[in-house]
C-alpha positions as CSV (number, residue, x, y, z in Angstrom):
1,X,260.3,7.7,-64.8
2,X,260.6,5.8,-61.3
3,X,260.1,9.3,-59.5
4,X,257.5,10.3,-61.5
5,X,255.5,7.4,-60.3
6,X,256.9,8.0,-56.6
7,X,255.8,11.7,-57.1
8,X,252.1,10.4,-58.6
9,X,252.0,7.8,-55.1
10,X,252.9,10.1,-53.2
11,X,250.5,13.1,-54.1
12,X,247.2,10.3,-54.2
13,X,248.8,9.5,-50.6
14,X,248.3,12.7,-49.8
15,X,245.0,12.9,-51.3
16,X,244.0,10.8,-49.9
17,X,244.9,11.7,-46.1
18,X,243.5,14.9,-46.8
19,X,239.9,13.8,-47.9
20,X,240.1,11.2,-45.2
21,X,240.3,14.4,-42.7
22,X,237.8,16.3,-44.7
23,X,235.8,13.0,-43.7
24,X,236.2,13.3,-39.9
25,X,235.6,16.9,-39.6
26,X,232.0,16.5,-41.3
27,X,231.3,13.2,-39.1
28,X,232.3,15.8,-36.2
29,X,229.9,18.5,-37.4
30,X,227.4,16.2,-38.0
31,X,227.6,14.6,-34.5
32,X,227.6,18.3,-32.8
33,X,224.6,19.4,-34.7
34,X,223.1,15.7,-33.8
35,X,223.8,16.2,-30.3
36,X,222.7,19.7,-30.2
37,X,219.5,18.9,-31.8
38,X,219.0,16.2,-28.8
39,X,219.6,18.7,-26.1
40,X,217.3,21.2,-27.5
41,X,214.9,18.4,-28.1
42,X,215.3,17.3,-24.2
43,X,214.5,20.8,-23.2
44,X,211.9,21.5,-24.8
45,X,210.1,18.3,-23.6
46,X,211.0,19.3,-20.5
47,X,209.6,22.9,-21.0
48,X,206.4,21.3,-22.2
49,X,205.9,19.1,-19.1
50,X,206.4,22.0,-16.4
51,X,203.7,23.8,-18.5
52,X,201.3,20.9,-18.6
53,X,201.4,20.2,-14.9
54,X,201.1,23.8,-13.8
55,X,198.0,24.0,-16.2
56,X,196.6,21.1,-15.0
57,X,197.4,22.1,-11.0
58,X,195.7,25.3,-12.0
59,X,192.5,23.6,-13.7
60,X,192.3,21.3,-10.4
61,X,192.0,24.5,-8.4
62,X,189.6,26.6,-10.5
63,X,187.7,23.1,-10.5
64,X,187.7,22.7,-6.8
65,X,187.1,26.6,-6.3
66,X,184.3,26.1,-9.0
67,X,182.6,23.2,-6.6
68,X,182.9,24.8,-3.6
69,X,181.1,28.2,-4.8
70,X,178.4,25.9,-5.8
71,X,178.9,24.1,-2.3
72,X,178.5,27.5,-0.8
73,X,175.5,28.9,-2.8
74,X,173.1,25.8,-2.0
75,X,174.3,25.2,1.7
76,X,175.9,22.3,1.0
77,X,179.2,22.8,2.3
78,X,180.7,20.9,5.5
79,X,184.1,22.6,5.5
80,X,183.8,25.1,8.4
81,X,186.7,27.2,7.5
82,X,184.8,28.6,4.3
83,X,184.2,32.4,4.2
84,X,181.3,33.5,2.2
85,X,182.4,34.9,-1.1
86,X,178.7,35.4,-2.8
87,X,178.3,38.8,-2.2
88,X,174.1,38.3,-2.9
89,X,173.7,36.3,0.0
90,X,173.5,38.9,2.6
91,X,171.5,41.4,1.3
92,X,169.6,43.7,3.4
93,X,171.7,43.1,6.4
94,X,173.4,46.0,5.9
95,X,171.7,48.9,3.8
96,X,174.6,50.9,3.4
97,X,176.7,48.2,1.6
98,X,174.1,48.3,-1.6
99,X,173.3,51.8,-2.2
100,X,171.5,51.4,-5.1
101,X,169.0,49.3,-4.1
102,X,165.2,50.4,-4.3
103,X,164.2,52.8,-1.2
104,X,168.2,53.1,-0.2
105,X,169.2,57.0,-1.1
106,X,172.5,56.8,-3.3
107,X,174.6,58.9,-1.6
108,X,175.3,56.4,0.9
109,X,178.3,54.2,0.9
């Protein structure tokens, strides 16, 4: 009877080592998934940052572009380095650039 009672110990012993590992390998898994998650989590937000500023660096230039076109058109601009990008503002000094304007023959390029 004494090593039937050893034998019961000895298996709920065992049991109970073996849940105990059962135990750790989930708390492993979960911390590896948890710790994945974060990383992805990180680079994502860092994904997300890089796109903002490049959008907004591209709305300050199409902003800036935007003003100095209007700049430009009225006269108003300082900056001497600016070429002339409107291509209405030059019309009739050259006839052969705008072929299909009124008395201009259209073979003419």
């Amino acid at each position: 009877m004494a090593n039937q009672g050893q034998n019961i110990g000895y298996k709920a012993g065992e049991m109970t080592g073996q849940a105990q590992m059962k135990k750790d390998e989930f708390m492993n898994q979960a911390s590896a998934t948890a710790q994945s998650t974060q990383n992805s989590s990180s680079n994502l937000t860092d994904q997300a940052t890089n796109f903002f500023q490049q959008t907004g660096e591209q709305v300050k230039n199409m902003a800036q572009g935007a003003a100095d076109a209007v700049k430009n058109t009225l006269g108003m601009n300082t900056d001497n380095n600016t070429t002339n990008n409107n291509p209405g503002s030059n019309l009739g000094s050259n006839p052969d650039t705008y072929p299909g304007m009124p008395g201009q023959p259209n073979n003419r390029i």
